[in-house]
PASEBA-1860 file (N, C-alpha, C; in nm, 3 decimals):
! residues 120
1> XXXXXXXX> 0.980/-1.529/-1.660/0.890/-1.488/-1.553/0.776/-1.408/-1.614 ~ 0.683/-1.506/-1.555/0.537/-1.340/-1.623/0.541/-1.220/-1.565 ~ 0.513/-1.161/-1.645/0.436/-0.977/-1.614/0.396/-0.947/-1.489 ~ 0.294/-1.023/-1.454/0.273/-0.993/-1.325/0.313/-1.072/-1.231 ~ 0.369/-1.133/-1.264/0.496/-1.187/-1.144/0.592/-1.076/-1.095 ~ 0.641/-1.035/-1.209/0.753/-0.934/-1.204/0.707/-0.810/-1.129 ~ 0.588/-0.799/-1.177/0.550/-0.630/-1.105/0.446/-0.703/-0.966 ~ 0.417/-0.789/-0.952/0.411/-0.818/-0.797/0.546/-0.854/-0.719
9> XXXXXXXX> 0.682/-0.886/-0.773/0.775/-0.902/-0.678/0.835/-0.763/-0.658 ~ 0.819/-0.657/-0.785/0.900/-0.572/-0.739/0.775/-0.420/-0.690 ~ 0.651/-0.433/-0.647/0.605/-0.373/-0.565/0.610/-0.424/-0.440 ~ 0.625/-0.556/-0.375/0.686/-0.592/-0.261/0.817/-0.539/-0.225 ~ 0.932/-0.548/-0.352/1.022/-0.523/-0.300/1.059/-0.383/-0.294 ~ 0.968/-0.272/-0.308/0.943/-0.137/-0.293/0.932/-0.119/-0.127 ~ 0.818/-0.192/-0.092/0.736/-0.208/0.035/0.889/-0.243/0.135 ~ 0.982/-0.355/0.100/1.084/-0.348/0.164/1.218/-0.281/0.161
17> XXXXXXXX> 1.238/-0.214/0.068/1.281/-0.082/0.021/1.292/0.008/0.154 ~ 1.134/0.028/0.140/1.089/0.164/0.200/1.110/0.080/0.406 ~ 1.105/-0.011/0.422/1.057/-0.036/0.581/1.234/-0.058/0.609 ~ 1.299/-0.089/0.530/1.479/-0.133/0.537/1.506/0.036/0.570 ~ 1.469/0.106/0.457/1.473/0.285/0.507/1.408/0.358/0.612 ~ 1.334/0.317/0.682/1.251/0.344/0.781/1.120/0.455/0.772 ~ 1.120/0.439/0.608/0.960/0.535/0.556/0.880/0.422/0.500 ~ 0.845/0.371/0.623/0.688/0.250/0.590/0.623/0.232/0.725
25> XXXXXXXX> 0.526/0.349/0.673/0.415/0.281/0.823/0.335/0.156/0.774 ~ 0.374/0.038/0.884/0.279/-0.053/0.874/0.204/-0.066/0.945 ~ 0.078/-0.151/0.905/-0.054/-0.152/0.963/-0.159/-0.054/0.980 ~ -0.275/-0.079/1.019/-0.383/0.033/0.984/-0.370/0.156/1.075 ~ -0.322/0.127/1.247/-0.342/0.180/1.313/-0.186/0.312/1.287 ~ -0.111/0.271/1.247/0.010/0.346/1.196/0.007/0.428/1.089 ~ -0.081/0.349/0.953/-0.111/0.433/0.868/-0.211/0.531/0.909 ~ -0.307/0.509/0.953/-0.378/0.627/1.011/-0.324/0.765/1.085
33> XXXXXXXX> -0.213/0.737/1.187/-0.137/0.832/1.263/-0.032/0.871/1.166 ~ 0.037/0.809/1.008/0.098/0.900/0.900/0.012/0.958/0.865 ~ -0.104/0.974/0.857/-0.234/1.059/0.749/-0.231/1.145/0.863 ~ -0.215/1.142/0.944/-0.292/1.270/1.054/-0.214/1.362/1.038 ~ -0.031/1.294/1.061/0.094/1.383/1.049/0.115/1.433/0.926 ~ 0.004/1.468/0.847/0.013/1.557/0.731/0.089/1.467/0.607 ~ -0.009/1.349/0.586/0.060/1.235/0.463/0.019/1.319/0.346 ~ 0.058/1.267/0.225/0.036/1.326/0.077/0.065/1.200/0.007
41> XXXXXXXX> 0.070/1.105/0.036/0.116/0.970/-0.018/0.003/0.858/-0.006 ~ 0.010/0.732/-0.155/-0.122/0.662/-0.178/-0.069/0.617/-0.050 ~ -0.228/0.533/0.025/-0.195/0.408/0.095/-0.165/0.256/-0.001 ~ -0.142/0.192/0.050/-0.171/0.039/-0.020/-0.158/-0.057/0.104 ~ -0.321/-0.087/0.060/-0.407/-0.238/0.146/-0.376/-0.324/0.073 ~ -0.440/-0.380/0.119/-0.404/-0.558/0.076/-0.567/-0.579/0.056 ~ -0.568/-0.686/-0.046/-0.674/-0.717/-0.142/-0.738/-0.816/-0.058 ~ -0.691/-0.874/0.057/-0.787/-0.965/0.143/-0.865/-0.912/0.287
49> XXXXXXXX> -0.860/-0.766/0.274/-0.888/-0.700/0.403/-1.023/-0.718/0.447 ~ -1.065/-0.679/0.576/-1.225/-0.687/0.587/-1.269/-0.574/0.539 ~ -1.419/-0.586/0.513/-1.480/-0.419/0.458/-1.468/-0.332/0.533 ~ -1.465/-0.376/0.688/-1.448/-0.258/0.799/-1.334/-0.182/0.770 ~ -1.216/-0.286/0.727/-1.080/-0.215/0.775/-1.105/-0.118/0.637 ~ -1.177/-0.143/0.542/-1.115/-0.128/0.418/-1.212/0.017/0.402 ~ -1.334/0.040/0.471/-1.425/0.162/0.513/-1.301/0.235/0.627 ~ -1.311/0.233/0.686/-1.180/0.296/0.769/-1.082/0.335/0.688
57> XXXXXXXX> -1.040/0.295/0.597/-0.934/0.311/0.521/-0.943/0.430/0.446 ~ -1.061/0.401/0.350/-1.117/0.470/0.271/-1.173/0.612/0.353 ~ -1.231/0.631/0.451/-1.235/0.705/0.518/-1.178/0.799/0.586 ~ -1.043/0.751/0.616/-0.935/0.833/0.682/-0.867/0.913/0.563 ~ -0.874/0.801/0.436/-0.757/0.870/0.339/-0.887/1.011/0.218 ~ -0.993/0.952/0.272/-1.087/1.101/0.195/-1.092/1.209/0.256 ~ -1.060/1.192/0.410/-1.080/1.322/0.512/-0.940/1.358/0.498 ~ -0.842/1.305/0.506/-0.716/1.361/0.457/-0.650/1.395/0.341
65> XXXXXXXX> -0.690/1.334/0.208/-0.669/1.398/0.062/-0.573/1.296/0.021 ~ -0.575/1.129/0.060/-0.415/1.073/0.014/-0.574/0.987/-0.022 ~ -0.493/0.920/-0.100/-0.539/0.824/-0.222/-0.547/0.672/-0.153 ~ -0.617/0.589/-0.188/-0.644/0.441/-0.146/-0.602/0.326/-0.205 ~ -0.508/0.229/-0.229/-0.487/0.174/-0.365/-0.480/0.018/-0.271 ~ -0.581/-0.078/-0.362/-0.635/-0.168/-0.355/-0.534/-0.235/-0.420 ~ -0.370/-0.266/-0.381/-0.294/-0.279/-0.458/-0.300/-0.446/-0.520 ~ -0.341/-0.510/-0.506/-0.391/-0.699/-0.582/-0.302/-0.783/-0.507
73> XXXXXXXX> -0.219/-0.764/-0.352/-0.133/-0.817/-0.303/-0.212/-0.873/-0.132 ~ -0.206/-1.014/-0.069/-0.225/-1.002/-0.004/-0.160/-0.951/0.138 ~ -0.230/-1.016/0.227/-0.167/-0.891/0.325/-0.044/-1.011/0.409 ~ -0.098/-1.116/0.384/0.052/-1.220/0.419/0.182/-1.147/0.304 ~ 0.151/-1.154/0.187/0.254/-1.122/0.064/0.328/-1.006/0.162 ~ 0.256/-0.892/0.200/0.278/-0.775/0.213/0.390/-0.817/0.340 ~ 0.329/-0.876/0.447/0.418/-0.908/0.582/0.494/-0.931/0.560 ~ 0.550/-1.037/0.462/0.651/-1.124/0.385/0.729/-1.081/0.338
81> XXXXXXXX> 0.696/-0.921/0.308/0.837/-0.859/0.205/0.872/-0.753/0.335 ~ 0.759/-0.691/0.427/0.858/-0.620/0.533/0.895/-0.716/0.673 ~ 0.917/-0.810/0.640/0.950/-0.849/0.777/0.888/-0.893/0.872 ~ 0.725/-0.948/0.896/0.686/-0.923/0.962/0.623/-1.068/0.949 ~ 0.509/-1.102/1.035/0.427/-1.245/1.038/0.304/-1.214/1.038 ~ 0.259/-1.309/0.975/0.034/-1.262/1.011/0.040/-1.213/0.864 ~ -0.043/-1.116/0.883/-0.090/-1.026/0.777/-0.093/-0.894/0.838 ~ -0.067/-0.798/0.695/-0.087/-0.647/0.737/-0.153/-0.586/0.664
89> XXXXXXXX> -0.256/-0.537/0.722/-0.344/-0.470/0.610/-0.315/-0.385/0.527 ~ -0.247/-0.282/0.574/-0.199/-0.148/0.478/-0.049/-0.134/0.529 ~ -0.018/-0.021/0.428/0.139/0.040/0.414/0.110/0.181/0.370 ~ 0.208/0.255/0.431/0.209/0.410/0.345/0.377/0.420/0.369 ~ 0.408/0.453/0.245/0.568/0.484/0.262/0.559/0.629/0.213 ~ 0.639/0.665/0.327/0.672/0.809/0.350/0.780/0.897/0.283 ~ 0.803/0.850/0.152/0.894/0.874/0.072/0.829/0.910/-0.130 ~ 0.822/1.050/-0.171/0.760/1.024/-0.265/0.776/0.964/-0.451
97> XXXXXXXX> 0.914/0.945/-0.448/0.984/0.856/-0.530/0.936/0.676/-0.510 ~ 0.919/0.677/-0.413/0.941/0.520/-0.348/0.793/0.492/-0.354 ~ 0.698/0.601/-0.336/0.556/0.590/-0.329/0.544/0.576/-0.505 ~ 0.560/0.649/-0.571/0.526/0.715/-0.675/0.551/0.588/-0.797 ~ 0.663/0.488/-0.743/0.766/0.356/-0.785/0.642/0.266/-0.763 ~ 0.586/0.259/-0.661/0.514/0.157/-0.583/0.425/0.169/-0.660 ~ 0.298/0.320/-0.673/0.202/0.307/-0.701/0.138/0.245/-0.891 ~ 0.292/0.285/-0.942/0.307/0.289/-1.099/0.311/0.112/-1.105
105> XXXXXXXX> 0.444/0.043/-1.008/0.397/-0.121/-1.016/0.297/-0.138/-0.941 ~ 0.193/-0.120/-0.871/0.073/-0.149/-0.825/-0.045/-0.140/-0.963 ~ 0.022/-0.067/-1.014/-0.100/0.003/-1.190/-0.081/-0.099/-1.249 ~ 0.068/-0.124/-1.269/0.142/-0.229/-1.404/0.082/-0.381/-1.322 ~ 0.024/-0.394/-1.180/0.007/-0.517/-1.193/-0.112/-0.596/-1.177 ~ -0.201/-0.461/-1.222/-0.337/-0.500/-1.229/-0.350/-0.458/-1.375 ~ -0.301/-0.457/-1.472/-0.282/-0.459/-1.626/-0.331/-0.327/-1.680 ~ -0.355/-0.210/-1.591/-0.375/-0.041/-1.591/-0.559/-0.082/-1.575
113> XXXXXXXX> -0.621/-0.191/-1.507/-0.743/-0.166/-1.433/-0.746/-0.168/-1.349 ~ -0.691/-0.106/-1.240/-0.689/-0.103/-1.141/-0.831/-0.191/-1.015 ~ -0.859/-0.248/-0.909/-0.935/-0.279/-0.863/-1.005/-0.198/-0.749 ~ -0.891/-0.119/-0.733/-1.024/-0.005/-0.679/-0.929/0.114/-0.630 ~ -0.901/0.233/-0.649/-0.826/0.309/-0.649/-0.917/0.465/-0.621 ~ -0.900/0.510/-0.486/-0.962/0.613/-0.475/-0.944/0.736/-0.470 ~ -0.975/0.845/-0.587/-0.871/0.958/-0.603/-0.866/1.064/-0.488 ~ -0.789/1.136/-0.488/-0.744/1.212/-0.376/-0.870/1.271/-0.398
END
């Protein structure tokens, strides 16, 4: 299996990790209401989002101090590993081991260039 096969199946399977445990807000409108409730954790969008969602994104997580991570997964991939149908734009798991797991294979699977990563 390639490299980034491996670290795209097992940052999905973080994402379902965390929603099987019940620390994964999904979708934008959820991740937004974890940032309000005092988040400290990256988000991770999905690499096919619109610019709106993805300005919103970026926006909520600079007024609140949590980080943005453009993780290279789309947002079907993303539905696909929690359960869900369609696409989902973002995730924040509310757990900081599980975040911290996620964000390190989100690094490892863009080969440590990340595609757009916005610091706290």
């Amino acid at each position: 299996m390639c490299g980034n096969k491996r670290e795209l199946n097992r940052l999905l399977s973080y994402f379902g990790i965390a929603k099987r445990g019940g620390l994964l807000s999904v979708g934008v409108p959820n991740v937004c209401e974890a940032l309000r409730c005092g988040g400290d954790f990256p988000v991770f969008a999905a690499s096919d989002i619109s610019e709106a969602t993805k300005k919103k994104l970026s926006d909520k997580c600079a007024f609140y101090g949590a980080e943005l991570v453009m993780c290279g997964v789309t947002g079907a991939e993303i539905s696909a590993s929690v359960g869900r149908t369609g696409m989902t734009a973002a995730v924040y798991i509310k757990n900081k081991g599980l975040s911290d797991a996620a964000l390190a294979a989100a690094n490892a699977l863009s080969d440590g260039k990340s595609e757009e990563i916005l610091p706290k």
